[in-house]
C-alpha positions in Angstrom: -65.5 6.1 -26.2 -63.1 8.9 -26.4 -62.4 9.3 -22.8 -62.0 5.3 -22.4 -59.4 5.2 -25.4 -57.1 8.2 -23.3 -57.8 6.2 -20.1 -56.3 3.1 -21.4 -53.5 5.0 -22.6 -52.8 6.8 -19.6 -53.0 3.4 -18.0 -50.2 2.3 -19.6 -48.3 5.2 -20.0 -48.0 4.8 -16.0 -47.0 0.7 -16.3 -44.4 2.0 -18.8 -43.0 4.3 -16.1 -43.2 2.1 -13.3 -41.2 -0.5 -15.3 -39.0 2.0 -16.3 -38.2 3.1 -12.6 -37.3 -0.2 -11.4 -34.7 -1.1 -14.3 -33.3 2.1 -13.6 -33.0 1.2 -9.9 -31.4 -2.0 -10.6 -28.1 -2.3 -10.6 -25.3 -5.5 -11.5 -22.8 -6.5 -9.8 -20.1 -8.4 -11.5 -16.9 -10.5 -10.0 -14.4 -11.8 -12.3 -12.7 -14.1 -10.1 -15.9 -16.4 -9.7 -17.3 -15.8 -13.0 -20.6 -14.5 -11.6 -23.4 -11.2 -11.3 -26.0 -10.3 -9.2 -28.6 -8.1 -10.1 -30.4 -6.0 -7.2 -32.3 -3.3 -6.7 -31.1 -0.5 -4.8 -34.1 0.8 -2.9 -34.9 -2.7 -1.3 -31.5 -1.8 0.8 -30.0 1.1 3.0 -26.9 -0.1 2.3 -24.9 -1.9 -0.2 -21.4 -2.8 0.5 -18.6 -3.9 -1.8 -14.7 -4.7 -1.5 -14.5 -1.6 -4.1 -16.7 1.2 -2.4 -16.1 0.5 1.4 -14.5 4.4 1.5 -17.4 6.3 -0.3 -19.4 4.6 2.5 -17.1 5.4 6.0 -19.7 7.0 7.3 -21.9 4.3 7.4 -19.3 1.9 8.9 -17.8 4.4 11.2 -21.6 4.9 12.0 -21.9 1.0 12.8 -18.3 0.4 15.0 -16.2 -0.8 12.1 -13.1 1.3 9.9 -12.7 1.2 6.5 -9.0 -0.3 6.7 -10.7 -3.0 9.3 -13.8 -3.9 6.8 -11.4 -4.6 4.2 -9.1 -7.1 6.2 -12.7 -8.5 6.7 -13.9 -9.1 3.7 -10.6 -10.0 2.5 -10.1 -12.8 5.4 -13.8 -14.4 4.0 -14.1 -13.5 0.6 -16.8 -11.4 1.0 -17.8 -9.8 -2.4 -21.2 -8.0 -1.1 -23.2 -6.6 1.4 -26.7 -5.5 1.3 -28.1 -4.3 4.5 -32.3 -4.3 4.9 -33.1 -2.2 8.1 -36.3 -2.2 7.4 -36.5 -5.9 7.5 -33.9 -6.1 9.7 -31.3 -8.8 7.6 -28.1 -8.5 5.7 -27.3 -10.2 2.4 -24.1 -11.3 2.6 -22.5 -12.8 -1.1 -19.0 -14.3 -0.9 -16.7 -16.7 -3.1 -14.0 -18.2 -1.3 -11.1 -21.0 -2.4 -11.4 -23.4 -0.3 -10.6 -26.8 0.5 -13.9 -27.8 -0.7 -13.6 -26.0 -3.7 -10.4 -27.4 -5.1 -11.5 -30.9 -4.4 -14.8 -30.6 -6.4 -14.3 -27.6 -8.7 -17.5 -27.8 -9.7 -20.3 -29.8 -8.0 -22.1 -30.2 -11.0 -19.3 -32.3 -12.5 -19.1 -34.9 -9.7 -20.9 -37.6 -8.9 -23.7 -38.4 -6.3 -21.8 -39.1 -3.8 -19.1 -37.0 -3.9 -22.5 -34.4 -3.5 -23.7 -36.2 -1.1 -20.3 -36.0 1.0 -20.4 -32.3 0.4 -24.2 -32.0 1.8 -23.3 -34.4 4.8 -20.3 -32.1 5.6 -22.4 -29.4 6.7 -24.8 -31.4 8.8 -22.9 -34.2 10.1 -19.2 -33.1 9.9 -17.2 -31.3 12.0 -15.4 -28.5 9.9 -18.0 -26.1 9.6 -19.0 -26.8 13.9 -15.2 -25.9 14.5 -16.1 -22.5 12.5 -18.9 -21.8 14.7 -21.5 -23.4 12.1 -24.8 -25.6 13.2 -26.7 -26.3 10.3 -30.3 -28.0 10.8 -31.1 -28.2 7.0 -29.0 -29.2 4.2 -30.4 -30.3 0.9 -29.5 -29.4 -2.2 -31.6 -27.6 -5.4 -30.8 -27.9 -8.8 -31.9 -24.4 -10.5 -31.7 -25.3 -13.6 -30.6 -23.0 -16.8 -26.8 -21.7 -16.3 -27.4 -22.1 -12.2 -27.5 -25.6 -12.2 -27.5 -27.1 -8.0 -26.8 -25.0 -5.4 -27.1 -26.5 -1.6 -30.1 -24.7 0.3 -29.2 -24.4 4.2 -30.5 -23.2 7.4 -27.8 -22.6 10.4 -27.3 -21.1 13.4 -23.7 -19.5 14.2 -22.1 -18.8 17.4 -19.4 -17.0 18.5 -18.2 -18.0 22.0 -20.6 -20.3 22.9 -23.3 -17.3 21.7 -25.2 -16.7 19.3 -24.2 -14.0 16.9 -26.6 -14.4 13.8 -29.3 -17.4 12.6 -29.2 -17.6 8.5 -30.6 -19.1 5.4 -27.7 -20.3 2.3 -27.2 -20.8 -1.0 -24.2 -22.5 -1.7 -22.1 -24.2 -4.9 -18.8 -24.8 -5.8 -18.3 -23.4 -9.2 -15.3 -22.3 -11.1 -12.7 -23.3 -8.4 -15.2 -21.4 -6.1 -17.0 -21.9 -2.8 -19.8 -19.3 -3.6 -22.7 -18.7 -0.7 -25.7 -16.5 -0.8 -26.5 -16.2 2.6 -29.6 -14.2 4.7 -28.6 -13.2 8.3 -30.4 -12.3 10.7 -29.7 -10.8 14.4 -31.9 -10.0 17.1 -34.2 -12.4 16.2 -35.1 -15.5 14.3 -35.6 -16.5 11.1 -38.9 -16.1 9.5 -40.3 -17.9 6.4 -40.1 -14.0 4.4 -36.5 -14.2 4.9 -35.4 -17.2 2.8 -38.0 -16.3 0.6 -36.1 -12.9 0.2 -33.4 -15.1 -0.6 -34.6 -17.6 -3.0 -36.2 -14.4 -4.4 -32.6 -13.2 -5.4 -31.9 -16.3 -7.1 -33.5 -15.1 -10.6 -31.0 -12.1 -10.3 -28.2 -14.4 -9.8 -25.6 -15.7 -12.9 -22.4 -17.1 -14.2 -21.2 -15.0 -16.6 -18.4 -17.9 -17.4 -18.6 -21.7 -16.3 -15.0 -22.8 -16.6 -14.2 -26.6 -18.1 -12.6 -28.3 -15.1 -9.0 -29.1 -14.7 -7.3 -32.3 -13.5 -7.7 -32.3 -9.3 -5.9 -33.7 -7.0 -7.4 -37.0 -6.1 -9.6 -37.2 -2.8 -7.6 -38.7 0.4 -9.1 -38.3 3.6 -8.9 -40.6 6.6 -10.8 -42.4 9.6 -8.3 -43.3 11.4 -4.8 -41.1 11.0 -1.6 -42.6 12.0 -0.9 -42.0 15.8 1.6 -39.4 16.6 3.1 -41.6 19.2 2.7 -45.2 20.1 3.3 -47.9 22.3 2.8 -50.7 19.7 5.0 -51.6 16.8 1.7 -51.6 14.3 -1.4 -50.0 13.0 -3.9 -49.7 10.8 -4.8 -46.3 8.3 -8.4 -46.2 7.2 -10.4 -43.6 4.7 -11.6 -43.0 1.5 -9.8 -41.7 -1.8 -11.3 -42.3 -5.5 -12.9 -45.4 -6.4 -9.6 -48.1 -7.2 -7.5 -45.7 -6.5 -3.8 -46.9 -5.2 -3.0 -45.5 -2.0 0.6 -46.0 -0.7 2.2 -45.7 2.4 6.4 -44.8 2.5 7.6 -45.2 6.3 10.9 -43.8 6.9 13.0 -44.3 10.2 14.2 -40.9 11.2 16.6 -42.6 13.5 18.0 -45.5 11.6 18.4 -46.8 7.9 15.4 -48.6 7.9 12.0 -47.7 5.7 9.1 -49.7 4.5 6.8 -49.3 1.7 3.2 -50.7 2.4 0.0 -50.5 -0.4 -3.8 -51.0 -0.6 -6.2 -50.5 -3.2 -9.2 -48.6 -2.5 -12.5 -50.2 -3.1 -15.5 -49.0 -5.0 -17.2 -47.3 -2.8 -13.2 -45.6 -2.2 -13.0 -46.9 1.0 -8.9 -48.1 2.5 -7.3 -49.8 4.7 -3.9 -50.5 4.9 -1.8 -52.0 8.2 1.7 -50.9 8.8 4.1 -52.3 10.9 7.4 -50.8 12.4 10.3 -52.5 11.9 11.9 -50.8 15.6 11.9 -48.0 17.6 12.2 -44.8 17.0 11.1 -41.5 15.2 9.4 -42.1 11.6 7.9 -40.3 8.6 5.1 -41.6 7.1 3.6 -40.6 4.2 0.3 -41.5 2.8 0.0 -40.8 -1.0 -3.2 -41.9 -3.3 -3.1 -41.8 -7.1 -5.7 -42.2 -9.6 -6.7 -42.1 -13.1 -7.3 -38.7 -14.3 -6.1 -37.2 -11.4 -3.0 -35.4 -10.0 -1.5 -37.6 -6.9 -2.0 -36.1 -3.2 -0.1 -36.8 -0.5 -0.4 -36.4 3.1 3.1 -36.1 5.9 3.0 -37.6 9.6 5.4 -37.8 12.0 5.4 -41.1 14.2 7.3 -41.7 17.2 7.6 -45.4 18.4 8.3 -46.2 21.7 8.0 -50.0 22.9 7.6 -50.6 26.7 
């Protein structure tokens, strides 16, 4: 009975330690800008890389083709806050927070509606600003965590450089705190395997906001379908898109060239859909300015220059 009691004890003498080793291998990393900390264990990496220690490790990059002074203009450039590199498993962790155009529309995802989520979500597969960035996502739905996490978009992708392929990835992605914030698994060499996002989903437990900010008053949404033409043949057209729901969209045209100007108006429908048709009075060089204005939001307004030229 004796010898069971000290085996039992020994037992958990040796959980004790174990735990004990991992919490002291784990280490948090904290951004104030974003408001947010990630917890990770050192070990599971040969590498970690931040904006703050990139000259304790110049070996490392010197050893892998890049310059202190040149990592720095990179991470700087993409708002890269982390890098964890896995050799062993041959994929890089890569944790940035960027202000974006994104970010200052929605501030928070969580705070907007359906479908201003759903036009987030669609941006990545259907749209083209993230294909002009090299971007080709195949997956794109969106997870709601729970807790202080709240719904972060879940992504796979494939990006190119050149026509090539430079890495294949999975992502975790919100806008939080003014924030475009991405979790994102690379891999190069090869393709993605089911361990990796599950290596990535794993890191979502270490993963937090040490502030949720309240959001301010954004500038309300105007973006368009059909732009007005930088030149054109025809003395009138039409400007289509979609601002907030009612909102008043307005549209100053200004002769360059003479004393005329014209103010034309629409009022965007409930889905936030406009159209409004403008029509030139004459010739000439014109600014036109689209503005949108709704409630509880700070007016946006977008400048084109239109040159009129009748046959």
């Amino acid at each position: 009975m004796k010898n069971k009691k000290w085996t039992l004890i020994l037992l958990l003498s040796a959980v004790l330690m174990t735990l004990s080793a991992s919490s002291a291998l784990a280490q948090t990393y904290t951004f104030n800008g974003p408001q947010i900390s990630l917890n990770l264990i050192d070990t599971d990496y040969t590498v970690i890389l931040t904006r703050d220690n990139l000259a304790a490790n110049e070996d490392w990059l010197l050893a892998n083709g890049y310059t202190v002074d040149g990592m720095a203009s990179i991470y700087d450039a993409n708002g890269i806050l982390l890098e964890a590199v896995d050799s062993a498993s041959d994929r890089t962790l890569v944790l940035s927070a960027q202000v974006t155009v994104d970010s200052e529309m929605y501030f928070d995802v969580n705070l907007q509606d359906n479908d201003m989520r759903k036009e987030f979500r669609t941006s990545h597969t259907n749209g083209t600003a993230y294909s002009l960035l090299g971007y080709s996502y195949s997956h794109a739905s969106w997870q709601n965590y729970g807790g202080s996490l709240l719904r972060f978009l879940c992504t796979e992708y494939t990006f190119r450089e050149n026509g090539q392929v430079e890495h294949y990835g999975f992502q975790r992605r919100t806008i939080r705190n003014g924030y475009t914030i991405t979790l994102d698994m690379q891999v190069r060499n090869r393709t993605l395997k089911n361990s990796d996002e599950k290596a990535l989903e794993s890191l979502m437990s270490g993963f937090q906001f040490t502030q949720v900010l309240s959001m301010p008053k954004l500038p309300v949404r105007l973006s368009f379908t059909s732009e007005p033409p930088a030149t054109t043949a025809k003395d009138t057209f039409t400007i289509k898109g979609a601002s907030a729901r009612k909102a008043a969209v307005t549209v100053n045209v200004l002769s360059l060239t003479s004393a005329s100007s014209n103010v034309f108006t629409a009022t965007a429908n409930s889905s936030g859909d406009f159209s409004v048709k403008v029509t030139l009075p004459e010739p000439g060089v014109y600014s036109v300015v689209v503005s949108a204005e709704a409630e509880d939001a700070l007016r946006t307004q977008i400048s084109y220059s239109v040159s009129y030229q009748s046959k």
